[in-house]
C-alpha positions in Angstrom: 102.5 95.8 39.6 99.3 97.8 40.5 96.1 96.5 39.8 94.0 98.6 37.9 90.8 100.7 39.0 87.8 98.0 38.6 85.7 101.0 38.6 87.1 103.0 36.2 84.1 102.7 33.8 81.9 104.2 36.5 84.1 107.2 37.2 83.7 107.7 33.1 80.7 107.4 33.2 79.8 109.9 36.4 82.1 112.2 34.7 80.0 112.2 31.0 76.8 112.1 32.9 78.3 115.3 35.2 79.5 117.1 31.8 76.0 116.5 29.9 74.8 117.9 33.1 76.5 121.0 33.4 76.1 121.6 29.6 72.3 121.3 29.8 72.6 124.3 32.8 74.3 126.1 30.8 71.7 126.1 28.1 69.0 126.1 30.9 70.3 129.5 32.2 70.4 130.8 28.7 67.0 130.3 28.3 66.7 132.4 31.6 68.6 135.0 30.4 66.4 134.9 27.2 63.5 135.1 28.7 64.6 138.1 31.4 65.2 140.1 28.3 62.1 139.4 26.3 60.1 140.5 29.7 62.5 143.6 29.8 61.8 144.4 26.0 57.8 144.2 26.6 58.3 146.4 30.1 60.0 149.5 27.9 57.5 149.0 24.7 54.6 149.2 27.2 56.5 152.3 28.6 56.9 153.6 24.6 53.2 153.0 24.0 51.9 154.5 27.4 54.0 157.6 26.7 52.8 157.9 22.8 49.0 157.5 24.6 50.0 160.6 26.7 51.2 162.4 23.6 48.0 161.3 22.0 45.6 161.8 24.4 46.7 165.7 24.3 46.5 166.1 20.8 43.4 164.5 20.6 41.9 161.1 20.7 38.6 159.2 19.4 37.0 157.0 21.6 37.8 154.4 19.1 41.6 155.3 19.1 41.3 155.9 23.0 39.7 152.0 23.2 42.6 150.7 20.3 45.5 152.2 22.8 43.3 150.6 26.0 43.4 147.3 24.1 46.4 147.1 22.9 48.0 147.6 26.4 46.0 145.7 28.2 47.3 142.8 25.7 51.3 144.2 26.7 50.1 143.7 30.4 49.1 140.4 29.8 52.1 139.6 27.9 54.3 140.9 30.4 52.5 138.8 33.0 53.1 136.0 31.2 56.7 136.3 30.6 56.8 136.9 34.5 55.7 133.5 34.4 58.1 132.3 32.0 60.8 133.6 33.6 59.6 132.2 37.1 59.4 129.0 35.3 63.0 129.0 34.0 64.5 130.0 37.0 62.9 126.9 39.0 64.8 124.7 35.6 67.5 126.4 36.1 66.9 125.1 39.8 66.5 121.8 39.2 69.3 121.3 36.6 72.0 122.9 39.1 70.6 120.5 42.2 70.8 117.7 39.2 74.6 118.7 38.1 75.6 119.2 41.8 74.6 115.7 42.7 76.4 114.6 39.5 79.3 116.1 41.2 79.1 114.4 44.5 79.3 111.0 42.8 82.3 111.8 40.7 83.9 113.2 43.6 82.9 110.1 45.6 84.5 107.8 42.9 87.6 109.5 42.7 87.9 109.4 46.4 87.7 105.6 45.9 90.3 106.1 43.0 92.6 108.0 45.8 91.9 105.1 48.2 92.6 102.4 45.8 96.2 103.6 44.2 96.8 104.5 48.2 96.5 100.4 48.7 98.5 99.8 45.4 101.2 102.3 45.8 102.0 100.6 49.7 101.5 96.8 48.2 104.0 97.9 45.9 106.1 99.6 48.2 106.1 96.0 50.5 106.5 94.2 47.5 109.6 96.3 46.4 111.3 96.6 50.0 110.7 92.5 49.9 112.8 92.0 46.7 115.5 94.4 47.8 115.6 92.7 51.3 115.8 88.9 49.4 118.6 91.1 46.9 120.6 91.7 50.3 120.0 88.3 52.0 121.0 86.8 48.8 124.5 89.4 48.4 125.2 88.9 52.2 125.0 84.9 52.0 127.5 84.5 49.2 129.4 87.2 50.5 129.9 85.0 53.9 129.5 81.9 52.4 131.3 81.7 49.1 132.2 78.3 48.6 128.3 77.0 48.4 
């Protein structure tokens, strides 16, 4: 009979600790994705607003209005600098959460290799085991077979 895997409750728990892992990338490169499209949003309302400007600026403009529009894209600019950032700073998350999840990998895939190792051992201490009984089954059928008075 096989013994069982004495490391069994570390393989479960490299696989849980791999699972959390790859869930929190997945929710890291989410946030990624999020954050790509909020910088995409601000690049084409800046676009909107530079083109209403233009249209503006034709029909007419104050120098208050002209210093509003001036204003209020400068404030876009620096919005869409700052989701640059944002995005910058996801992406290194995103980063570090895949070199986390990969290394949470490795250590399942070593433990599993140690799995393979150990049923290796077990399944040839069972095959010696077996091939003994069936060799004591044939010395034992062979003896009374030659010796059947005793």
């Amino acid at each position: 009979m096989a013994k069982p895997f004495h490391l069994q409750p570390l393989v479960d728990l490299a696989k849980e600790r791999s699972q959390a892992a790859a869930q929190r990338l997945a929710k890291l490169k989410q946030v990624w994705l999020e954050a790509e499209n909020k910088h995409s949003q601000l690049q084409n309302y800046l676009a909107e607003y530079r083109a209403r400007l233009h249209q503006q600026t034709q029909a007419g403009l104050s120098a208050l209005q002209w210093r509003d529009y001036q204003a209020f894209i400068h404030k876009l600019e620096m919005a869409i600098q700052a989701q640059a950032q944002e995005i910058e700073r996801c992406q290194h998350a995103w980063e570090r959460g895949q070199t986390e999840w990969q290394a949470q990998e490795r250590e399942v895939n070593a433990y599993q290799t140690l799995r393979k190792r150990h049923d290796e051992v077990e399944r040839k201490v069972d095959a010696k085991q077996d091939q003994r009984q069936q060799d004591e089954f044939a010395r034992n059928q062979y003896h009374r077979k030659n010796n059947p008075h005793e």
